[in-house]
C-alpha angles and dihedrals in degrees: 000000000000108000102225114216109201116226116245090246090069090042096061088044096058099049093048085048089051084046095052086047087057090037084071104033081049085053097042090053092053097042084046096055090044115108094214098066104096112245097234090060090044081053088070095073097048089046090050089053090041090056083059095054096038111101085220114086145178084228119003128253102238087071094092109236111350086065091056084042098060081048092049097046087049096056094046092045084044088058100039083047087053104057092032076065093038119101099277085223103045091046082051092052091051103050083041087055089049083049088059096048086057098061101266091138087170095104128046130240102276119197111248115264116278130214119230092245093054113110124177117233119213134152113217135195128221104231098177129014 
């Protein structure tokens, strides 16, 4: 049995590539607690589990592999449907925020878009007159 040892190259590869999978579950979760996001388009993600756990399938499970596979292809077209249906300008504020939490300090914080029906609620005290 030979041992592998991988390259640091693919190493690095890998682990970008496990950093860009957490960026967007990262993105989905935030896009999913927004209140702006419609219900019916945050619906997507629940029905897509749903599907997995689902005993009706496009191809069984028992099938080894290609019936995780079919699980595996709905989720990930449930997820790039969801931010295709997502606000263009919320999902960029978002990826522009996770920027940010890895160090791009090229940009400045930037308030999330509002709608123009949003109003803010406070209450204020007079200390002086």
């Amino acid at each position: 049995m030979s041992s592998k040892k991988m390259s640091p190259a693919n190493a690095d590869k890998q682990l970008s590539m496990l950093s860009a999978m957490m960026d967007q579950i990262r993105l989905v979760w935030y896009l999913f607690t927004d209140g702006k996001v419609s219900l019916l388009t945050k619906s997507i993600i629940p029905a897509a589990f749903l599907y997995v756990i689902s005993p009706i399938d496009f191809i069984p499970d028992v099938i080894l592999g290609l019936g995780q596979l079919d699980d595996l292809g709905v989720i990930m077209v449930g997820l790039a449907m969801f931010l295709r249906l997502c606000p263009p300008e919320l999902v960029q504020y978002y990826k522009d925020q996770l920027n940010l939490e890895h160090g791009d300090k090229t940009s400045s914080k930037i308030a999330p878009p509002l709608d123009d029906d949003d109003s803010i609620d406070t209450t204020y005290r007079v200390l002086d007159e």
